[in-house]
N, C-alpha and C positions, 0 to 999 in steps of 0.2 A: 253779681247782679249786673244790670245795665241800663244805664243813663243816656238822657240826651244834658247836657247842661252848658247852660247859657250864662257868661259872666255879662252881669249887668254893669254893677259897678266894682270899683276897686276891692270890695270886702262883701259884694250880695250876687248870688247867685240864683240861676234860676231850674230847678232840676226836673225832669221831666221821666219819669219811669214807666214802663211795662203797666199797664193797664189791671192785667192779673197779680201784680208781684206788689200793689202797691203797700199790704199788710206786713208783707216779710221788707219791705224798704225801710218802712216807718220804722218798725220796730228797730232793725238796725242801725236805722242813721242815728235813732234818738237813747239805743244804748250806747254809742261809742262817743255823744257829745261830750264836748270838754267840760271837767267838773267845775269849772272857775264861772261859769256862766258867762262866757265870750263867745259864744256863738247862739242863736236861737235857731230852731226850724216849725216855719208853719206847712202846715198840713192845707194845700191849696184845692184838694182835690173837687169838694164838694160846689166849690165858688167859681172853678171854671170849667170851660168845655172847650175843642178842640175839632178843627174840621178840616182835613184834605184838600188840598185842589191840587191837583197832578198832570202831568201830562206837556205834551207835545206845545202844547197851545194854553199851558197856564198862565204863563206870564202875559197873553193877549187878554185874557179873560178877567185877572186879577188887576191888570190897567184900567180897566174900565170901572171899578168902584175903587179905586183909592189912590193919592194923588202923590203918591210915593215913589221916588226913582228905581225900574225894576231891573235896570241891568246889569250885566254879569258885574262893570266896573265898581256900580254903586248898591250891588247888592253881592257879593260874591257866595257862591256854592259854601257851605260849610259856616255861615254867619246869623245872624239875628238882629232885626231894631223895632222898635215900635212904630206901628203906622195907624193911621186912619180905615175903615174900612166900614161902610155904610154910618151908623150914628157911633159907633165902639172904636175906644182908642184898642190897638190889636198886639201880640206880641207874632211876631211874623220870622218863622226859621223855616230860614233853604235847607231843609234838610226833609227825609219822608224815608218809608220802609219799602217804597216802590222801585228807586232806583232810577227814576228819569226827571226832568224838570220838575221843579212843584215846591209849595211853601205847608206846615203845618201853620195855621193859624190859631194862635191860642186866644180865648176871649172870657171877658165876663160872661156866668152862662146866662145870665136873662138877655143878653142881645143875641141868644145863638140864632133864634127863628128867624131875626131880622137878616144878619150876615148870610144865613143859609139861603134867606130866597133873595136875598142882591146877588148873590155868587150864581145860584140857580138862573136868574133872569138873566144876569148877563154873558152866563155861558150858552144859553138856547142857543146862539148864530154858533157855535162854536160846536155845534153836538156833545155839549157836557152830558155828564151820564153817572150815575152811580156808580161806584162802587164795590164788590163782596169781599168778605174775607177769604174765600177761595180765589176770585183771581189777585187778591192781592199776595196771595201765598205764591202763587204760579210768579208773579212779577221778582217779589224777593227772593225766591231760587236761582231765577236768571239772573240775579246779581252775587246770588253768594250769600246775602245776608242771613245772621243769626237770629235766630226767634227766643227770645228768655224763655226757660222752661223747657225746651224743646231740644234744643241745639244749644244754648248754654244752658247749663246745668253744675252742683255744688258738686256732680262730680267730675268735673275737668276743671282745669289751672286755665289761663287765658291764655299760656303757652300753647297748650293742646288745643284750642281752638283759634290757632291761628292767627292770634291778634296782638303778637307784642309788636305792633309797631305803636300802639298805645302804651307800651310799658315803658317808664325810663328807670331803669332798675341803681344810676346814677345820680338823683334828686334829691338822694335821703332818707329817711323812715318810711314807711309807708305800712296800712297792713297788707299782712300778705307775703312781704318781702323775702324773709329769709327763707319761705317756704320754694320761693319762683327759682331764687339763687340755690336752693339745693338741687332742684328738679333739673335747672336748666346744667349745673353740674354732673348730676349723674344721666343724664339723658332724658331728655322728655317722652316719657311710653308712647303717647300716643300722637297723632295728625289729624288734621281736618282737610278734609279733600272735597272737591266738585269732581261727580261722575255722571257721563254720558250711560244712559243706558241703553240696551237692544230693546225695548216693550213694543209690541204688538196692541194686546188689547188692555194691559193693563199695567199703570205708571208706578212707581214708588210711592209710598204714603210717609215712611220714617218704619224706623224700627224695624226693617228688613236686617237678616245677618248678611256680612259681606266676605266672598269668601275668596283666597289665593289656591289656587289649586285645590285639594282636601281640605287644607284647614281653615277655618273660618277667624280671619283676623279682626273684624270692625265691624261694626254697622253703622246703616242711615239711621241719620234722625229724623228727614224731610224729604219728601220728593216733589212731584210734580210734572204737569207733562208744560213743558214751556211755549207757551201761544206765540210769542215771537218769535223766538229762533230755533220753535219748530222741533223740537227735540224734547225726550223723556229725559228728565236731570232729579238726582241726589246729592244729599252734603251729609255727610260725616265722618264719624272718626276709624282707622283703621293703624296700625300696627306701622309704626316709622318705614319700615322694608318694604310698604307697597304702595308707599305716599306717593313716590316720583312719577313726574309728567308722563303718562302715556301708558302706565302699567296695566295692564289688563286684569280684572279681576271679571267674580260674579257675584251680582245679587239675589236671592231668594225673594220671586214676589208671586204669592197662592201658590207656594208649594214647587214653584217652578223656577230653577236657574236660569238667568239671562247676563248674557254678556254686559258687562259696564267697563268704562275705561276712563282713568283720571285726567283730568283735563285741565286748563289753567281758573282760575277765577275768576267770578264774571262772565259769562259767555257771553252777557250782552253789555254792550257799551263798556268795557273796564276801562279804558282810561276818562268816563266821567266827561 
């Protein structure tokens, strides 16, 4: 699966899931609680809402209704606290699926209306703007980011997608574990890559096959044509031997092969 989570305090955490996944979470967090009854889990989904501010110009915009320090030093990328934000105390994380400045705002949801036209009002000088889940798709390609469902999925390891640098396989039990430690022993099948592609008129959607010469080693799970840096991009899995930097492959998009080539991750902004 995949979390945002937020340690509140020494022993209470605060977890945030995939929107779609949140039936398949429940159900597993609350069959592997411990039988001693030393942990509880509530289901918060219904009591709160959640609303984006992003961008270039977030932190000018979000200054203006809450009286909360927003800088790098006293708010660091990658954190969370509670602030003030029109009449609602807020749960406020530097973190977003967009990949540039910006805070998720978590709140009670009967003050969502209020927060939304504070935010609304005092982004007007700022050109605030909505939103879609298409350009926010196009945004988290040009970062690289995975999508639950999509891009991760029950059938890859977190090896295969690219993300043990969240593993510490030295911490002790975990689940999952001895499964990582054999994979990672006998080799990990597969890679997750960022590719560039040649499209003309039409971009990667996911689920394209990706091919090395004849044979067809991986596919996308996501594409998109990238509105910043201007370029058609893929992420997916493909065969250890065509993972490295620069390898040339093709994609199949409407029946037609187009040049792709592996790239690093990130195309925009990677060092954050």
């Amino acid at each position: 699966s995949e979390f945002t989570i937020l340690r509140e305090g020494r022993e209470a955490f605060y977890l945030t899931s995939s929107g779609a996944a949140e039936r398949y979470d429940n159900d597993f967090l609350s069959k592997n609680l411990p039988a001693n009854g030393s942990v509880r889990l509530d289901n918060l989904t219904t009591s709160l809402g959640c609303l984006v501010l992003v961008g270039p110009r977030s932190r000018q915009i979000l200054a203006k209704v809450t009286d909360a320090e927003l800088s790098n030093a006293a708010f660091p990328w990658l954190t969370g606290q509670e602030i003030g934000l029109g009449l609602a105390r807020t749960r406020a994380l530097r973190i977003n699926f967009v990949g540039e400045l910006g805070w998720e705002l978590h709140h009670p949801i009967e003050y969502q209306n209020q927060i939304f036209d504070c935010l609304v009002e005092a982004g007007e000088e700022f050109g605030l703007a909505m939103c879609g889940m298409r350009a926010m798709d196009s945004l988290r390609i040009e970062k690289s980011y995975r999508m639950w469902g999509q891009d991760l999925t029950r059938e890859y390891s977190i090896l295969e997608a690219g993300l043990e640098r969240f593993v510490h396989l030295d911490k002790g039990d975990f689940v999952g574990r001895e499964a990582l430690l054999g994979q990672q022993e006998s080799g990990v099948p597969q890679r997750f890559v960022t590719l560039e592609v040649e499209a003309d008129d039409a971009d990667p959607l996911g689920n394209e096959p990706l091919y090395l010469g004849p044979e067809m080693i991986g596919r996308a799970t996501a594409g998109a044509y990238g509105h910043v840096v201007e370029k058609s991009l893929a992420i997916g899995y493909v065969r250890p031997e065509a993972a490295a930097l620069g390898t040339e492959l093709e994609i199949e998009i409407l029946g037609e092969r187009r040049r792709a080539r592996v790239i690093p991750e990130s195309p925009w902004d990677p060092e954050n």
